[in-house]
VOSE-27127 format. One line per 4 residues: number of its first residue (from 1); their letters; for each residue x, y, z of N, C-alpha, C. Coordinates in steps of 0.05 Angstrom, whole numbers. Example, Ala and Ser with C-alpha at 12.3 -4.5 7.8 and 13.67 -1.06 7.14 Angstrom:
% VOSE-27127
1	AS	264:-114:156:246:-90:156:264:-66:156 | 257:-45:142:273:-21:143:258:1:157
END
This chain:
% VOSE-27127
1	XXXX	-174:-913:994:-153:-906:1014:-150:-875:1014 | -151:-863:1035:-144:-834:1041:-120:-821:1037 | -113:-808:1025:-83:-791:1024:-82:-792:1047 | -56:-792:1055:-38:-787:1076:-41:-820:1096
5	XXXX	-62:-835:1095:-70:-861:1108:-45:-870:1116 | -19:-871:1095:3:-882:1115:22:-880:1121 | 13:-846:1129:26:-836:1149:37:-808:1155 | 45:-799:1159:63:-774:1176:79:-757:1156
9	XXXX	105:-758:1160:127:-738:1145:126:-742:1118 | 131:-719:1101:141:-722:1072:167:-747:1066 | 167:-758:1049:181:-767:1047:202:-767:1025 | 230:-777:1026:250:-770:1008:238:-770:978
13	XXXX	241:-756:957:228:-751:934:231:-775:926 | 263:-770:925:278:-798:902:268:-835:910 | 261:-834:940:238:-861:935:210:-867:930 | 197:-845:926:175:-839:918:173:-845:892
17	XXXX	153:-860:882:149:-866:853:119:-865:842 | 119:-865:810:92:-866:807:66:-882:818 | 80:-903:828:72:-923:838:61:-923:862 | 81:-911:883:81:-903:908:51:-878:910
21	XXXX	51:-861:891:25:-840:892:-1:-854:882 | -3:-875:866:-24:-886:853:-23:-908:882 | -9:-918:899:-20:-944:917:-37:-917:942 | -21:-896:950:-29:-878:967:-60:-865:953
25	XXXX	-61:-857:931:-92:-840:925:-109:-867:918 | -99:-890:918:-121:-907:919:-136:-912:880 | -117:-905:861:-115:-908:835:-95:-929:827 | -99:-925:792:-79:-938:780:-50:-927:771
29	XXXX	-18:-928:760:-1:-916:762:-13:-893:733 | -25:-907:718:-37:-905:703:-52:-874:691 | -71:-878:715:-85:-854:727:-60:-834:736 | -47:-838:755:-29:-823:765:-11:-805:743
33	XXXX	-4:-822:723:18:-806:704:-9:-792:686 | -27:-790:677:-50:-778:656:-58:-755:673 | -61:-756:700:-66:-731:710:-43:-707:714 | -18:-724:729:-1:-699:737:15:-690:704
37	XXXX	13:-707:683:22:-700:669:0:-679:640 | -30:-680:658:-49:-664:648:-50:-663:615 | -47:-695:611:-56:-712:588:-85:-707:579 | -96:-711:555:-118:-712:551:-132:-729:554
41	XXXX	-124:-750:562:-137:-777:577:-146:-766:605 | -139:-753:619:-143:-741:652:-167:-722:643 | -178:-719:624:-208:-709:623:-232:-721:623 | -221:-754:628:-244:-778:636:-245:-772:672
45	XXXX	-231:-766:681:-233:-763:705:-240:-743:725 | -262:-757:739:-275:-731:756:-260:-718:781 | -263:-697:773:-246:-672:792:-236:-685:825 | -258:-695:835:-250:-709:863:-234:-732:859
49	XXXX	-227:-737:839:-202:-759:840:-176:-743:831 | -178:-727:808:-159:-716:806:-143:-701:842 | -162:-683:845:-171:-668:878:-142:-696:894 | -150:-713:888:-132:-731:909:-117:-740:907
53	XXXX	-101:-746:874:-79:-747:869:-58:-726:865 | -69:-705:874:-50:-683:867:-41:-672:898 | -70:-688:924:-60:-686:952:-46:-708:953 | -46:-726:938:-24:-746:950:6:-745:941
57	XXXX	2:-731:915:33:-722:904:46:-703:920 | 37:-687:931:41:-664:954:52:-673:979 | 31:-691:979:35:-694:1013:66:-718:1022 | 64:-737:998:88:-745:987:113:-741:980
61	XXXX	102:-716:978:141:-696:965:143:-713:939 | 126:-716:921:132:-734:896:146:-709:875 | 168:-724:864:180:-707:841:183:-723:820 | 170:-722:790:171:-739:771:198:-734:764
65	XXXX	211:-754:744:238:-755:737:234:-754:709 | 242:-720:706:232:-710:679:259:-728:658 | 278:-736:673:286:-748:653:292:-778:633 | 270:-789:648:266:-807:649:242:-806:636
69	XXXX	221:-791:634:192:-787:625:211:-783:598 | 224:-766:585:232:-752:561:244:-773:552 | 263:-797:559:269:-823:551:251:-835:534 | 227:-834:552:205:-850:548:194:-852:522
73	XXXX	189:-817:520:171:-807:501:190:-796:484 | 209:-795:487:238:-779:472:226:-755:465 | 209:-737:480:201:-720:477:219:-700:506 | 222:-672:502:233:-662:526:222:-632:526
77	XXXX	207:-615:510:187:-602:502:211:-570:520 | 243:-583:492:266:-556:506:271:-544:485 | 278:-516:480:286:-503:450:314:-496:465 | 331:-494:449:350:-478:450:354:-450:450
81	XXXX	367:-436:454:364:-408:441:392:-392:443 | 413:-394:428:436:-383:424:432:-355:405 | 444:-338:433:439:-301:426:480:-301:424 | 488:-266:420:508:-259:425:512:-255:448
85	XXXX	493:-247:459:497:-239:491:469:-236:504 | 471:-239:528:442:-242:543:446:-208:564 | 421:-195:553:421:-175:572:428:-150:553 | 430:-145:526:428:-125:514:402:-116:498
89	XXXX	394:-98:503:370:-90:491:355:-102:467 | 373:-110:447:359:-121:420:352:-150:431 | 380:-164:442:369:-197:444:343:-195:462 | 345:-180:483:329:-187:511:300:-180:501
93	XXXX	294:-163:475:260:-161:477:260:-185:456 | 279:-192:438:264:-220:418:275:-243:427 | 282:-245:458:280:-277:476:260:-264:498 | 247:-239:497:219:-240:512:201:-259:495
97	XXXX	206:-248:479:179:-261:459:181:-288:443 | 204:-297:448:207:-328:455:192:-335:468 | 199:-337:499:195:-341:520:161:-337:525 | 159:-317:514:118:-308:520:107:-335:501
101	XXXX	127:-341:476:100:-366:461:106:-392:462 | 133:-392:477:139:-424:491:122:-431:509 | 122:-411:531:108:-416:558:76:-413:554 | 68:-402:531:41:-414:525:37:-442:517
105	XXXX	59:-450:496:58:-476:490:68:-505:516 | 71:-495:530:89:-519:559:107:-526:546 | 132:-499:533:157:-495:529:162:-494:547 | 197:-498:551:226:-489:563:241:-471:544
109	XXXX	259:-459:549:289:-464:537:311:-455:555 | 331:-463:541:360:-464:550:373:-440:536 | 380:-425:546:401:-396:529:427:-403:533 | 434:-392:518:476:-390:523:475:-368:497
113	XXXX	503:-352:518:511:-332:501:536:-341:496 | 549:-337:461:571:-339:457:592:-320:449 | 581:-298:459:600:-274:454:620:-271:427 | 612:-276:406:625:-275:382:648:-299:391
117	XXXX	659:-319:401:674:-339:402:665:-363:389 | 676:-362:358:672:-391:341:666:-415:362 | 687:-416:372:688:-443:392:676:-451:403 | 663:-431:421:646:-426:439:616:-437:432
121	XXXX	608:-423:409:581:-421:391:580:-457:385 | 603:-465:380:599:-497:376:605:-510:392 | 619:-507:424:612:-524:440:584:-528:459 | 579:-506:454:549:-492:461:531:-500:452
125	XXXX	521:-505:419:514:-522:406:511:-550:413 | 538:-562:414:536:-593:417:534:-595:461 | 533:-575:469:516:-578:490:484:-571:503 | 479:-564:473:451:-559:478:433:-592:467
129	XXXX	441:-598:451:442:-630:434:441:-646:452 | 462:-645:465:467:-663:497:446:-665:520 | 426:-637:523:413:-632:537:384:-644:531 | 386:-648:503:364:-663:491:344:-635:480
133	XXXX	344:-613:467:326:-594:457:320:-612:430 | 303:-598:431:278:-606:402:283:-587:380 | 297:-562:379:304:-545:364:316:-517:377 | 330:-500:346:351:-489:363:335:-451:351
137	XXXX	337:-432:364:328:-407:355:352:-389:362 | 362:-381:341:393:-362:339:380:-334:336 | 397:-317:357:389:-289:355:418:-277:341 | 415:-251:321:435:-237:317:466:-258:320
141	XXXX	454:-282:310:482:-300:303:478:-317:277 | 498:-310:267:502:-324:233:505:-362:239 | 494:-374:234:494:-404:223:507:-415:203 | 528:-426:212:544:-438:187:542:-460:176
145	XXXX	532:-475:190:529:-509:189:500:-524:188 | 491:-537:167:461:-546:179:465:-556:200 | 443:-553:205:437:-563:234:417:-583:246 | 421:-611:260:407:-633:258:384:-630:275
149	XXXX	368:-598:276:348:-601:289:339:-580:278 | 306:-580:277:288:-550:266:302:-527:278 | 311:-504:256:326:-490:263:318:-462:255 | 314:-433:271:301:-413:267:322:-392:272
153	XXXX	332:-380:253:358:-351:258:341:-327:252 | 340:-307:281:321:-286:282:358:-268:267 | 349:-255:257:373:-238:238:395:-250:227 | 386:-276:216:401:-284:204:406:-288:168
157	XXXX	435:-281:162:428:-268:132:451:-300:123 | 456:-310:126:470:-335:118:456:-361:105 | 443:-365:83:432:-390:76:448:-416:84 | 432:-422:100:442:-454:100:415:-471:100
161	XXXX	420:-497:88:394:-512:80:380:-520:114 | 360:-525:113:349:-520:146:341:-504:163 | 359:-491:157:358:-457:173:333:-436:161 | 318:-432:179:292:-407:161:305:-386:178
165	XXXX	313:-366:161:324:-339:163:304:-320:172 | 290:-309:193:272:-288:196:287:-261:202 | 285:-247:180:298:-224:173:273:-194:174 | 291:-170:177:278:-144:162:285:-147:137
169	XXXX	269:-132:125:270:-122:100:285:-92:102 | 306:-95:107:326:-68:102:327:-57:80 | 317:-59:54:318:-43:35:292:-20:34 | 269:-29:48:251:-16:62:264:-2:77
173	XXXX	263:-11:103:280:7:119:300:28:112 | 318:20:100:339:38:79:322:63:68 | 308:58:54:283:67:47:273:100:61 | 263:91:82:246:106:103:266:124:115
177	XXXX	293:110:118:306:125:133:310:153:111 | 333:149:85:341:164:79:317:183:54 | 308:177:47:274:187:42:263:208:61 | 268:207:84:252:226:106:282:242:112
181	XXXX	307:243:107:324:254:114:332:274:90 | 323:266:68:323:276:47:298:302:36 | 287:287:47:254:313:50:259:324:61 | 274:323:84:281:348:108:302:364:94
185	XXXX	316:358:72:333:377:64:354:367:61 | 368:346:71:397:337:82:406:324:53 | 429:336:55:442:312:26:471:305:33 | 478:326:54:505:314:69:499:299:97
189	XXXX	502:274:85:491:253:109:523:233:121 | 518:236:149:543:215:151:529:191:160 | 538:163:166:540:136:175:553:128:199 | 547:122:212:564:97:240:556:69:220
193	XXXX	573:58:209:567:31:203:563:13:228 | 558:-16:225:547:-37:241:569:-49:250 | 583:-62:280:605:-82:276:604:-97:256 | 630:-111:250:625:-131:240:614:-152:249
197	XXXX	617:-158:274:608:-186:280:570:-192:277 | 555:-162:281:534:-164:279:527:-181:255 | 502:-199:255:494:-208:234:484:-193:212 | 471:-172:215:457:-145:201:470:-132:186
201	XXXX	498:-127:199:508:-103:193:514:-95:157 | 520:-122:145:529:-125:123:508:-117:99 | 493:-126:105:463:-118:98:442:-95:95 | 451:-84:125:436:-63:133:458:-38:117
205	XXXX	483:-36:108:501:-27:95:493:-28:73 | 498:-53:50:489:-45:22:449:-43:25 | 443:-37:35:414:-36:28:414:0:26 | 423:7:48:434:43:48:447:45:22
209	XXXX	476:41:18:482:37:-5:466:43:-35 | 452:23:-25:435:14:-55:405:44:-63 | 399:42:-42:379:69:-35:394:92:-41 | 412:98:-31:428:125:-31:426:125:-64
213	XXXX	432:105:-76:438:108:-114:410:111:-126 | 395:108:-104:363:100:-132:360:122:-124 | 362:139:-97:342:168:-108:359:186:-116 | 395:184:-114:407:201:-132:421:219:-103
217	XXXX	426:202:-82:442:214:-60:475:202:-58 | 493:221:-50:511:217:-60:518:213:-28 | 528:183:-24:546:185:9:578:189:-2 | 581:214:15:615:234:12:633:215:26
221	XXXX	654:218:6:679:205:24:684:213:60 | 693:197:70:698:207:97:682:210:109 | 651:208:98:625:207:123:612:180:130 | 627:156:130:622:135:133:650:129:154
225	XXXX	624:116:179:658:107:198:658:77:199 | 665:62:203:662:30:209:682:29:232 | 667:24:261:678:17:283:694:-4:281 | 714:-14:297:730:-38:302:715:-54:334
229	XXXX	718:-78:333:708:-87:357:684:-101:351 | 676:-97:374:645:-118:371:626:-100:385 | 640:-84:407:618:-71:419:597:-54:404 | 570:-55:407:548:-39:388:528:-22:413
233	XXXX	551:-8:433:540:-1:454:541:34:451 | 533:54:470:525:77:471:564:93:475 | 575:80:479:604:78:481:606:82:459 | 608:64:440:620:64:411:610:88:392
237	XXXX	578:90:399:574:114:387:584:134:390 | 587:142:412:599:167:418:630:168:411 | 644:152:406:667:146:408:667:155:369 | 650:137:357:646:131:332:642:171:319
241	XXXX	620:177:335:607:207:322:634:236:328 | 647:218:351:678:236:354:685:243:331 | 703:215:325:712:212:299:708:223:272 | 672:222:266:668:236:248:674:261:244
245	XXXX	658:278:276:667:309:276:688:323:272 | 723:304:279:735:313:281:756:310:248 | 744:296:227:751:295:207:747:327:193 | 733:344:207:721:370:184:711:363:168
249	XXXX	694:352:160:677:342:137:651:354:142 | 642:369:139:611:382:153:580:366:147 | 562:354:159:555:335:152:520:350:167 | 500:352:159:480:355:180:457:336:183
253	XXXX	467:310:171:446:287:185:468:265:192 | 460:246:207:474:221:218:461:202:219 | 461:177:205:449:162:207:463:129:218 | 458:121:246:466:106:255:462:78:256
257	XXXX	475:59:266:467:33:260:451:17:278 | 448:25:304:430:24:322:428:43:339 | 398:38:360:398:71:377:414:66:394 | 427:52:402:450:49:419:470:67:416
261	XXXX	479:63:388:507:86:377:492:107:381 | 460:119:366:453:140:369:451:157:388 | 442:142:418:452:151:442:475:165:443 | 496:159:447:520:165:445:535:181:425
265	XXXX	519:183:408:526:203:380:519:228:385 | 489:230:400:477:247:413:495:271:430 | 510:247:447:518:258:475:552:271:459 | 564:264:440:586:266:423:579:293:417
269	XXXX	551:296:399:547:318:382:544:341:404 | 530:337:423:521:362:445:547:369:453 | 567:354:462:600:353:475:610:375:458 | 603:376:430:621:392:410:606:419:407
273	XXXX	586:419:418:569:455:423:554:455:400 | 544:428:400:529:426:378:495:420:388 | 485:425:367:455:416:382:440:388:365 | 425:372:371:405:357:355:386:362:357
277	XXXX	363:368:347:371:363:310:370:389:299 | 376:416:317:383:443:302:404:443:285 | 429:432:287:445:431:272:454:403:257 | 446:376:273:454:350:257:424:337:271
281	XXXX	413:324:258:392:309:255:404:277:258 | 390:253:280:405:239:285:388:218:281 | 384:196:268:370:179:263:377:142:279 | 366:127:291:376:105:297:370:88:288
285	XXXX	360:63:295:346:40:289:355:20:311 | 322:-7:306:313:-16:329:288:-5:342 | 288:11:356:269:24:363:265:12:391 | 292:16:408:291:3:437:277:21:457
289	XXXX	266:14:481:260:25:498:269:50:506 | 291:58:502:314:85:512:311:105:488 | 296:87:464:293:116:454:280:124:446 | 256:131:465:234:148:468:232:165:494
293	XXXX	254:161:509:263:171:534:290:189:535 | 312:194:511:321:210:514:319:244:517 | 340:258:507:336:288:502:359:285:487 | 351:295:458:309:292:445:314:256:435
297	XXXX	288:260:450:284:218:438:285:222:404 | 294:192:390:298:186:381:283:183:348 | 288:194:327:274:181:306:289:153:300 | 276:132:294:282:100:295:273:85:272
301	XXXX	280:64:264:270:52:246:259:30:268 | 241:20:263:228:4:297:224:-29:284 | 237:-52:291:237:-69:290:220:-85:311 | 204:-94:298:185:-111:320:200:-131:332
305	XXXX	213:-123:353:231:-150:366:217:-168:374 | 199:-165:398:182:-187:412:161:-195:400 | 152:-188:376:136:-205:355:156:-216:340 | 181:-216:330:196:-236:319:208:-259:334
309	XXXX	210:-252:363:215:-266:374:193:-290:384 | 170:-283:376:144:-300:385:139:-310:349 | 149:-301:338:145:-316:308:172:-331:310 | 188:-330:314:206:-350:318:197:-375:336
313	XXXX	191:-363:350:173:-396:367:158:-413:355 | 143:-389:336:112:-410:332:132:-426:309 | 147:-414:292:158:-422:262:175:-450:271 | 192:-451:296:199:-482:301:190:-497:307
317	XXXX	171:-491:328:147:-508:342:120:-519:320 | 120:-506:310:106:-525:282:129:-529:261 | 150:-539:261:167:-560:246:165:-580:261 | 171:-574:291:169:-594:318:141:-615:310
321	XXXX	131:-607:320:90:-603:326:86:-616:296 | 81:-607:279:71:-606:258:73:-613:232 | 103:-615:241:111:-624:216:106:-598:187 | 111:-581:194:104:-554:170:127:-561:147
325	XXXX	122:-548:136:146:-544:117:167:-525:114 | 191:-534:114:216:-516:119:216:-491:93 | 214:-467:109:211:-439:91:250:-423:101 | 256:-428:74:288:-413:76:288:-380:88
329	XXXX	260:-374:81:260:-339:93:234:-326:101 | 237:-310:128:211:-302:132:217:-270:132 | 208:-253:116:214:-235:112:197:-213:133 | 217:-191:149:183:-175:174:190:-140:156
333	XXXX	165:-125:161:164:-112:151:165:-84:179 | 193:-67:166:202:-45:180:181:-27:189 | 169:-10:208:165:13:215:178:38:226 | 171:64:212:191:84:216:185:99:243
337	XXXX	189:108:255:184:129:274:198:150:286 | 189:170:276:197:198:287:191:215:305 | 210:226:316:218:228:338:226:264:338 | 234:270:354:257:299:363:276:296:347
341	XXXX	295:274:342:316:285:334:334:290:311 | 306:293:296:302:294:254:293:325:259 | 301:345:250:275:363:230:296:372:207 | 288:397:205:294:408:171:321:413:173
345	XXXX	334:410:156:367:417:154:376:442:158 | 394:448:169:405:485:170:405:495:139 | 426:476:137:433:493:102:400:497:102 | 381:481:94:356:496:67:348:506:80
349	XXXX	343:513:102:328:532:114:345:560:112 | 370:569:101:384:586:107:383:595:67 | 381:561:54:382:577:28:351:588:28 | 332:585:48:303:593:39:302:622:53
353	XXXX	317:636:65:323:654:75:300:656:102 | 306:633:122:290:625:147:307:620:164 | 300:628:191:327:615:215:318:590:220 | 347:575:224:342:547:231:335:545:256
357	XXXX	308:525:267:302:514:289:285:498:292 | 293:478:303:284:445:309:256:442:299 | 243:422:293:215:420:290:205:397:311 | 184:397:329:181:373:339:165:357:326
361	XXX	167:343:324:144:312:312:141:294:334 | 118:276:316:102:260:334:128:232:341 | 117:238:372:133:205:387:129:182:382
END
């Protein structure tokens, strides 16, 4: 029998059935579900049959009833993916890279942002459950509760049994930062701490902390700020690097908690007739898009977002798939990068009897 043989107009999806495309291409329903569902059974079949079940699904207006197929197979091939917010620099490149190793795999997912609202985060939860996902991947949100599905927290520092934590290694990081700020001369260093609500922040704090004591750097009273709020935007920095300046505490490096604040710390420090990094040296972390594009772009500690976010895929999708074995931590390893807005400190250049002025380094 010929596609189209009986007849004319498309017809309404919803009476269209598997049945209805296998009596039209002249197959079995059989055949029909192994091809459009590009089974590995549909590799017995030669191309000119396929060729005509896929004109008869067409010409049909056929729409499978994915939810009904996922009944079937209790399969629904959906991840979850609960961020803080959708559309800020850090989540948006490590749910690119979700998204790049789902859609290789004939993933979906479902996002919701829960804006730091407890409530929220768990009705969100038990409506992702509802939706039928196969597992859940948490950005920059802490996990409190196991969780009754393979479960992957990209910055997550909270053990809970289930949960594989894929973290930086901030004590590295810690590391690189104040090590290279310290070779440049600087020993009066200030801080923008992390919100609290960040998952990092707590972390990314005593790891500094802990570094500052092993090589014998002393962080001064009053050069540490800890914002209020949640915002971790170019706002707060500037708002944050105010604050510092206007304590009188003389400080000539800054070391920030993302380039977000650093942005804005930037634009703080220049406001006060100051320059970077002739007179304060400004360090970020992350290593987002914006900051390699400022004046002067950015030295960064560079977190591979969209490779954690594509190791977060593969790490649930083989619990899914595979059945792997549940690993409590995947530890990623920091890169530093320097930028414009590091060089040598005023003071030592002034005790070396040299005028101070910027050094550029590699982007």
């Amino acid at each position: 029998m010929k596609p189209g043989g009986k007849g004319g107009a498309k017809r309404d999806p919803s009476s269209v059935t598997l049945k209805t495309v296998a009596e039209f291409a002249g197959v079995t329903p059989g055949t029909v579900s192994a091809v459009l569902n590009n089974s590995p059974a549909s590799r017995a079949f030669p191309q000119h049959t396929k060729n005509r079940i896929l004109t008869a699904a067409r010409e049909l207006n056929y729409r499978p009833n994915f939810l009904a197929r996922s009944l079937r197979v209790k399969r629904t091939n959906t991840i979850g993916v609960i961020t803080e917010e959708i559309g800020d620099p850090y989540g948006a490149m490590v749910i690119s890279g979700i998204e790049s190793h789902l859609r290789q795999r004939g993933y979906f997912f479902l996002a919701v942002a829960h804006r730091h609202d407890p409530s929220l985060l768990e009705s969100y939860s038990q409506l992702l459950l509802q939706r039928g996902v196969e597992g859940f991947i948490t950005v920059d949100t802490s996990v409190r509760v196991a969780p009754a599905l393979p479960t992957v927290a990209v910055a997550g520092h909270r053990r809970v049994p289930g949960v594989t934590n894929l973290i930086l290694d901030h004590h590295v990081a810690a590391r690189m930062v104040l090590e290279h700020l310290t070779e440049l001369g600087h020993s009066e260093i200030a801080f923008i701490r992390g919100p609290a609500s960040s998952s990092d922040h707590k972390d990314r704090w005593t790891a500094l902390v802990e570094v500052a004591r092993e090589i014998g750097l002393q962080i001064r009273p009053g050069l540490a700020f800890q914002p209020q709020g949640d915002a971790a935007t170019p706002n707060m920095g500037h708002f944050s690097a105010k604050k510092l300046l206007s304590r009188g505490r003389p400080f000539t490096a800054l070391v920030c908690y993302n380039d977000n604040f650093a942005i804005g710390a930037i634009r703080a420090i220049q406001e006060a007739g100051l320059q970077v990094p002739a007179d304060i040296s400004v360090v970020g972390f992350d290593d987002i898009a914006a900051a390699a594009y400022g004046n002067p772009t950015i030295t960064t500690v560079r977190q591979p977002l969209r490779e954690m976010g594509e190791l977060a895929a593969k790490t649930v999708l083989g619990r899914i798939e595979s059945n792997e074995a549940y690993v409590p931590e995947i530890a990623v390893k920091p890169q530093f990068v320097v930028r414009q807005s590091t060089s040598r400190s005023s003071t030592s250049l002034l005790q070396e009897g040299r005028t101070p002025t910027p050094i550029r380094v590699n982007k």
